[in-house]
NULUMBA-541912 format. One record per atom (N, C-alpha, C, O, CB): x, y, z; residue in three letters. Coordinates in steps of 0.02 Angstrom, whole numbers, plus 50000, padded with zeros to 5 digits. Atoms other than C-alpha are relative to their C-alpha. Glycine has a CB too. Example, Ala and Ser with C-alpha at 12.3 -4.5 7.8 and 13.67 -1.06 7.14 Angstrom:
NULUMBA-541912
500454994150000ALA
506154977550390ALA
500455006050000ALA
500975005950033ALA
499505000150062ALA
499584994149997SER
506844994750357SER
499615005550037SER
499865011050045SER
500205002349929SER
end
This chain:
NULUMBA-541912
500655000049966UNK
423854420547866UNK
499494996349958UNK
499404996049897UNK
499775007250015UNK
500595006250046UNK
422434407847835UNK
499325005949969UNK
499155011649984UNK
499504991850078UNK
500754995150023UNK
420814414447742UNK
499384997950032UNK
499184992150041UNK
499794999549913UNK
500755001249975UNK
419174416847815UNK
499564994649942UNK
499824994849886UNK
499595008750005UNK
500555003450043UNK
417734404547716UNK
499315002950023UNK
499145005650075UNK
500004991550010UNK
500804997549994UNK
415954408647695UNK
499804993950018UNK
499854988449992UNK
499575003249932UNK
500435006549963UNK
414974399047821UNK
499764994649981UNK
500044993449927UNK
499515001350024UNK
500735003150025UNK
413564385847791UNK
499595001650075UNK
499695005250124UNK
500044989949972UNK
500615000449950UNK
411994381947894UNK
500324994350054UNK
500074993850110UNK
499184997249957UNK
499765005949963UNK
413194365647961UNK
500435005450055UNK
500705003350106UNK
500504993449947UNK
499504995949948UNK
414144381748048UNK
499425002350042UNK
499625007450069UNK
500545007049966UNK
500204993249984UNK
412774389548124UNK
499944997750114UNK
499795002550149UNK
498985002549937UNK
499895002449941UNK
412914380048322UNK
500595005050030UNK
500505008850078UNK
500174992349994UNK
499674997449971UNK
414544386848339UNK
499885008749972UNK
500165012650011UNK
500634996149995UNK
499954992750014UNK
414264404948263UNK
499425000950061UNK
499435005550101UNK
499825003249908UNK
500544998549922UNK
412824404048401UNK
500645001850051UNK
500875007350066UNK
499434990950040UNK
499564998049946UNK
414074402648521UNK
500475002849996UNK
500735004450050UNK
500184996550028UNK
499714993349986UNK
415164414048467UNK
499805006350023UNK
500055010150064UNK
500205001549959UNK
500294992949977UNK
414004427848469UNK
499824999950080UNK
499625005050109UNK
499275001849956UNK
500414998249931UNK
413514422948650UNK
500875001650015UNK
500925006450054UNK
499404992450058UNK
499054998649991UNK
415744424348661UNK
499785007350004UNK
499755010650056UNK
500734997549919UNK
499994989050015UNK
415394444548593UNK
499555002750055UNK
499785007750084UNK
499505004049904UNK
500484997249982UNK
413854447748686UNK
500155001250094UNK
500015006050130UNK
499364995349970UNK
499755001149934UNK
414584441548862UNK
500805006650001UNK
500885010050051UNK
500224989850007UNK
499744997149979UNK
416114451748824UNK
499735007850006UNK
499995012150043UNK
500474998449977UNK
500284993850008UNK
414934466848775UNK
499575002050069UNK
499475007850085UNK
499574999949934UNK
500444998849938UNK
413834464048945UNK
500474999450044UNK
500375003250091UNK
499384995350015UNK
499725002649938UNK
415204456849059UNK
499784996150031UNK
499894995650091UNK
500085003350038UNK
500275007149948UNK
414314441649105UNK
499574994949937UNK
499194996949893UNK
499255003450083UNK
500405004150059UNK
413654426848994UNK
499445003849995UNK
499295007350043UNK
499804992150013UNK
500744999250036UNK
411974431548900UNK
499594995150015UNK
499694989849985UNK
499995000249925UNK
500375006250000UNK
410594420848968UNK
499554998749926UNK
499385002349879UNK
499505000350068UNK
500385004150060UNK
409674408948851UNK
499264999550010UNK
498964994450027UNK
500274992349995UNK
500875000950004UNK
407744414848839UNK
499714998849940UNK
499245001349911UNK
499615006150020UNK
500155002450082UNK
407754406148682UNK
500215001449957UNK
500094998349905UNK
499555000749974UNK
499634996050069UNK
408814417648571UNK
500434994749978UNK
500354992949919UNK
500505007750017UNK
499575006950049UNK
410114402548534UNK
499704997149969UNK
499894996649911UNK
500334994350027UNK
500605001650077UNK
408544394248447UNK
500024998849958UNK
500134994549915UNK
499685002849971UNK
500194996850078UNK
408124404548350UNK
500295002649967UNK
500125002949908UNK
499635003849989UNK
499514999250042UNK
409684411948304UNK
500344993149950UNK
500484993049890UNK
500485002850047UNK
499815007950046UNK
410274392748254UNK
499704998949970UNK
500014997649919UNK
500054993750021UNK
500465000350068UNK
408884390848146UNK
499945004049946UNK
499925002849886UNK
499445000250013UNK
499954993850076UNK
408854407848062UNK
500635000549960UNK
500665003149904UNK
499955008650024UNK
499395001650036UNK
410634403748021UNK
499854991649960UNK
499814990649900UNK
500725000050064UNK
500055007350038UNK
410394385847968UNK
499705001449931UNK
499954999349879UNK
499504994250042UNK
500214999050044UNK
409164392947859UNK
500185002949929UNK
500125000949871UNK
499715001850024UNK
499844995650044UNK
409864408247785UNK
500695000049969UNK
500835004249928UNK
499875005550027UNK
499335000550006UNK
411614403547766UNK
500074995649930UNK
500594996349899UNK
500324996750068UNK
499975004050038UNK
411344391847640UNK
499615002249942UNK
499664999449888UNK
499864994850028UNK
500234998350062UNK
410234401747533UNK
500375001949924UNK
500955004149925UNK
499685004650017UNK
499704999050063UNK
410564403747334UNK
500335006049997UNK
500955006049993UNK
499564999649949UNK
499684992649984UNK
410874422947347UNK
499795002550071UNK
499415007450073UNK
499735005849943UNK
500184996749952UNK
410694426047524UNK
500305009350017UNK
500765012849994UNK
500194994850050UNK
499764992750007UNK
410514443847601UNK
500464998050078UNK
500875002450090UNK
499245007750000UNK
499465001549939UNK
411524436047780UNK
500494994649978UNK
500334989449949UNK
499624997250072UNK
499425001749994UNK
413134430547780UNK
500424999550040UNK
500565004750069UNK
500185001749976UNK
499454999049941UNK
414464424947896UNK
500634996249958UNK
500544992249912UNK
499774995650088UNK
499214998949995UNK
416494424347882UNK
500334996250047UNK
500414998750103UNK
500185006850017UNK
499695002449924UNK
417394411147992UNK
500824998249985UNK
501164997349935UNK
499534991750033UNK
499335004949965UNK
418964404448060UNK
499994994449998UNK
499474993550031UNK
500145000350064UNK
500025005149972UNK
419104388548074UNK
500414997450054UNK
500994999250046UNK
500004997049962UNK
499614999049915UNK
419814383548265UNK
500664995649960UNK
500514989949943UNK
499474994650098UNK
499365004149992UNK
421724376848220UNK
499754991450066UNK
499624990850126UNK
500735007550046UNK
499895003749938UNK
421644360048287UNK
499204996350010UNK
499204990750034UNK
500285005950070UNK
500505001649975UNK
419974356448313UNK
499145000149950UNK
498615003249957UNK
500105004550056UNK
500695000250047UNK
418684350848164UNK
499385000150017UNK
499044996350051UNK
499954995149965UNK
500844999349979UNK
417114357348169UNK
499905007950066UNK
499395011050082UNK
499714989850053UNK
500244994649961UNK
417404371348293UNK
500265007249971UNK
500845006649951UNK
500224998850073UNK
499744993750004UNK
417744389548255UNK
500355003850031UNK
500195003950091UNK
499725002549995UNK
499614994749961UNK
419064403448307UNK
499575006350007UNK
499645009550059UNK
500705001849963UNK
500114993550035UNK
418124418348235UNK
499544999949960UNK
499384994849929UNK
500505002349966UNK
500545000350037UNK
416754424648149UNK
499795009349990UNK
499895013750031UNK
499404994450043UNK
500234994350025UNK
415964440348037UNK
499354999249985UNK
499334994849942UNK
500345002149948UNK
500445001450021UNK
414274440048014UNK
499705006149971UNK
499735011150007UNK
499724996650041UNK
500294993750016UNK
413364453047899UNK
499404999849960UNK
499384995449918UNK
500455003949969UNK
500525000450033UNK
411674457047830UNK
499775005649949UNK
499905011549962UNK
499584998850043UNK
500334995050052UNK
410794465947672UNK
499605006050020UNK
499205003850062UNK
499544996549959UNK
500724995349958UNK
409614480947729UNK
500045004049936UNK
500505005549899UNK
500125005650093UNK
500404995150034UNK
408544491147630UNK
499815006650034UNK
499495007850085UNK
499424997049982UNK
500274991450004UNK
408334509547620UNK
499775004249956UNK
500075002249907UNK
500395003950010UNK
500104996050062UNK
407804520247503UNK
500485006049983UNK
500735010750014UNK
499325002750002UNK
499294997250018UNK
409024526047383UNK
500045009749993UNK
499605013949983UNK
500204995849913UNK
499884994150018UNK
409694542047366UNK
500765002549994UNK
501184998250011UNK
499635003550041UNK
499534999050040UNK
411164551047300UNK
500614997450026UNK
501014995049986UNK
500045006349985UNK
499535005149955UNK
412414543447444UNK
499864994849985UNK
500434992549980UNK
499984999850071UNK
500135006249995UNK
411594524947411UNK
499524999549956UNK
498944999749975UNK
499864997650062UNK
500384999650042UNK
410924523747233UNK
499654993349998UNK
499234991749956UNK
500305002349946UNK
500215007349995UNK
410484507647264UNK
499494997750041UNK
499084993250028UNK
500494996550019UNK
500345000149934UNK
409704508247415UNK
500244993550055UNK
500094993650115UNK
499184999549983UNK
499845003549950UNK
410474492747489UNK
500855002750050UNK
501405005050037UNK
499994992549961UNK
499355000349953UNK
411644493247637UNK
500204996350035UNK
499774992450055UNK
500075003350034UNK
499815007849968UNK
412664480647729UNK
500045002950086UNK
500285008250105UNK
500984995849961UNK
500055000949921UNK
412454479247921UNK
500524994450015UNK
500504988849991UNK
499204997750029UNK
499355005149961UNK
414034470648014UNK
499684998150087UNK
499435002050126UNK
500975006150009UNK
500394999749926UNK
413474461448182UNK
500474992750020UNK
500684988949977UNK
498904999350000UNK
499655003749967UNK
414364449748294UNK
500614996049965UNK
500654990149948UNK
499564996250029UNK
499315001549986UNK
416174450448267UNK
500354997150047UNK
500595000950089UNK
500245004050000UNK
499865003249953UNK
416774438748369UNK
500664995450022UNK
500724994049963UNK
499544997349998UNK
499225003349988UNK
418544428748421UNK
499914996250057UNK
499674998850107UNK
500665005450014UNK
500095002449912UNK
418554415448565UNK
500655004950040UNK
501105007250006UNK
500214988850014UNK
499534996449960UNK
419664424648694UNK
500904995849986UNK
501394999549991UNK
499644999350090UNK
499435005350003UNK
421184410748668UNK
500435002149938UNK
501045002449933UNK
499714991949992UNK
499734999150065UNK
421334415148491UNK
499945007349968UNK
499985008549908UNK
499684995149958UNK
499814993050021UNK
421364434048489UNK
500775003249979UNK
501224999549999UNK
499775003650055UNK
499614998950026UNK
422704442748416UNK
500324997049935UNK
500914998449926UNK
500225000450039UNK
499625005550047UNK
423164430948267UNK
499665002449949UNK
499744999649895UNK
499944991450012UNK
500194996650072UNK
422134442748149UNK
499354995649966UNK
499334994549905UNK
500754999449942UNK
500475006350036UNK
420644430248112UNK
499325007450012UNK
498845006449975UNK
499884989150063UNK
500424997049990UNK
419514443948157UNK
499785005549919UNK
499295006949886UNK
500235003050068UNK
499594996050083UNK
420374454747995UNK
499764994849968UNK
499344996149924UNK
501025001149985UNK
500185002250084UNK
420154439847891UNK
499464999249992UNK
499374998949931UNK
500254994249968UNK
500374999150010UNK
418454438947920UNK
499515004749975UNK
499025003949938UNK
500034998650022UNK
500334994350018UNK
417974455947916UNK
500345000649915UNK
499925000849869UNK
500195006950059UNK
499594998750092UNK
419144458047729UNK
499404995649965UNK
499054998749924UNK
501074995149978UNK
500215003650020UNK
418174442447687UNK
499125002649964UNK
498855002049909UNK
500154995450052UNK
500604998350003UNK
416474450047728UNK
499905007649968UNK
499385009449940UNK
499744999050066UNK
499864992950034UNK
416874467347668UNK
500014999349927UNK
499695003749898UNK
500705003150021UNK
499855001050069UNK
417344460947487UNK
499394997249989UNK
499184999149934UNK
500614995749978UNK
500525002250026UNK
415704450947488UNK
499505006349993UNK
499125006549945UNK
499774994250040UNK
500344994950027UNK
414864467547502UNK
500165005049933UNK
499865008949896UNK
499955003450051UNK
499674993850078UNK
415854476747365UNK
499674995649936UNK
499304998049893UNK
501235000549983UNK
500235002650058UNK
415554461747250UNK
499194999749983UNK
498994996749934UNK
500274993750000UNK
500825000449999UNK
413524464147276UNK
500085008549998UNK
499605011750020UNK
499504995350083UNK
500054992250022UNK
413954483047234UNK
499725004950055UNK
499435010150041UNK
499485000749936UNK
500314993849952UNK
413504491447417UNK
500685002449988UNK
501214999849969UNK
499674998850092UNK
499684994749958UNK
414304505047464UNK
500215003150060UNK
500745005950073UNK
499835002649992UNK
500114998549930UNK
413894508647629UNK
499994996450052UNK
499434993850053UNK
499575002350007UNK
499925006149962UNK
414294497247769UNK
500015003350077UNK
500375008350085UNK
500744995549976UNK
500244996549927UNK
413694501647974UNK
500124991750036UNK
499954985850029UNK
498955004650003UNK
499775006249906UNK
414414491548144UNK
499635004050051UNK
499125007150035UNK
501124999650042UNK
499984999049937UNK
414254496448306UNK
500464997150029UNK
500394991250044UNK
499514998750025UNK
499805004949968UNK
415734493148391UNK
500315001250057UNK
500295007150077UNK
500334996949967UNK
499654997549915UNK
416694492448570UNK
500515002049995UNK
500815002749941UNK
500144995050056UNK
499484996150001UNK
417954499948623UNK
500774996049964UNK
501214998449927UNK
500055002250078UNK
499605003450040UNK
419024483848584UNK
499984999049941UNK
500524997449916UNK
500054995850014UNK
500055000450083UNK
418424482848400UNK
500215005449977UNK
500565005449926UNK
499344998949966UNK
499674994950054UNK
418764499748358UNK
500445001649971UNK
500375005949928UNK
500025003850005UNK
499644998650028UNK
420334499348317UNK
500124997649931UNK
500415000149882UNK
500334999550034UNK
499945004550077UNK
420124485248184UNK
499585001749948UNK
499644999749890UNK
499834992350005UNK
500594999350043UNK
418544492648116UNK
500315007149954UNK
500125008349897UNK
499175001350052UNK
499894992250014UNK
419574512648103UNK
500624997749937UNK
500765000549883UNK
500335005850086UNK
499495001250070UNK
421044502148006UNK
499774997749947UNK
500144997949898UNK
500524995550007UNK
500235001050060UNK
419854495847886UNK
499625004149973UNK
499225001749932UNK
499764995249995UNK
500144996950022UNK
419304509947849UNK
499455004450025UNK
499445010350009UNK
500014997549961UNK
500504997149972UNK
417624513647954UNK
500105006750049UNK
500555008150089UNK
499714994850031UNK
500144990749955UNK
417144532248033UNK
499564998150037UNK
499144993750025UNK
499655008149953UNK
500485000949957UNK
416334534648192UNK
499355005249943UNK
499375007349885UNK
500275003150092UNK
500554996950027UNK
414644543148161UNK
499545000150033UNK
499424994950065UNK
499804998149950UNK
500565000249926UNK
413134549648277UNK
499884991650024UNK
500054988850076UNK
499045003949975UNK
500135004449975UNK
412464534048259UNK
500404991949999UNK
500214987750039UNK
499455000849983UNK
499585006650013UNK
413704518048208UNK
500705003649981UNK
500865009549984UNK
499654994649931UNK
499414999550021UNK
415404515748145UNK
499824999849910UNK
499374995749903UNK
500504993850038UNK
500154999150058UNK
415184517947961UNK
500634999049930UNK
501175000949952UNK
499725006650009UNK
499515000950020UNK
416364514047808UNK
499444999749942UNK
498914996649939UNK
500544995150027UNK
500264999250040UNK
415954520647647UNK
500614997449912UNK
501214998849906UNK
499715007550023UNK
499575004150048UNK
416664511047472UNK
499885004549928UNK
499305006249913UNK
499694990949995UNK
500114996650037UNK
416894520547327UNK
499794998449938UNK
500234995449907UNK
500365002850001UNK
500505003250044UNK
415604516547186UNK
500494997649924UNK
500234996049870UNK
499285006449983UNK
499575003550042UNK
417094510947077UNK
500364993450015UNK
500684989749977UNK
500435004249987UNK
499895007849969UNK
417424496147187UNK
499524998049989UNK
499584991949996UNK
500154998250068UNK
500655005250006UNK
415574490547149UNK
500304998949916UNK
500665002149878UNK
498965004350015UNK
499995000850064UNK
415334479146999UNK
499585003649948UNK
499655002349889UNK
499914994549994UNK
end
């Protein structure tokens, strides 16, 4: 199995359109465009490329087809205030997991998420929150994440941080 790569800002067109891929299968009907492709393409162009950014995305690259993507992880930094669960106070947010429909099953979803999962251990969180559907859950429960009132949750044990 191939390895996921950490994006750039030259990815961020097609990670647009993946997420409208997730969002359509999450609504059941494309996502119209009241500008969110945009500004999502820009806030990626931007942030993707930063020195230590706090967003990050995880891709596939499409077999076959330079320049387009299979798959994608995208995850961001969040602040909380720490306490004895999260001495740190940061936590990682997971958000549009995504696969074109063609190229599901082939595990690209796994290497992204492993990909993006290890980038949080090596920045020393702990605590990592999805939200996911009924089709993600199974991939999110084998890597480890618990449901929880409010998200899917997956907690890393402060000996995997550096």
């Amino acid at each position: 199995m191939r390895q996921a790569r950490r994006a750039t800002g030259a990815d961020a067109a097609e990670l647009v359109r993946l997420r409208g891929v997730m969002l359509a299968s999450v609504e059941g009907q494309e996502a119209p465009d009241d500008g969110w492709r945009q500004v999502a393409s820009e806030t990626l162009r931007a942030r993707l490329d930063e020195p230590d950014p706090m967003l990050v995305a995880f891709v596939m690259d499409r077999p076959g087809r330079p320049g387009a993507l299979a798959a994608c992880a995208i995850g961001a930094v969040q602040y909380r205030l720490a306490g004895p669960g999260n001495p740190t106070s940061e936590t990682g947010y997971v958000f549009s997991v995504a696969t074109d429909p063609d190229c599901r099953r082939q595990g690209y979803s796994r290497s992204c998420m492993t990909a993006l999962l290890g980038w949080y251990r090596r920045r020393g969180i702990t605590t990592i929150d999805l939200r996911a559907t009924s089709e993600g859950e199974p991939l999110y429960r084998s890597l480890g994440f618990v449901p929880t009132p409010e998200a899917m949750r997956l907690k890393l044990p402060a000996a995997d941080a550096p």
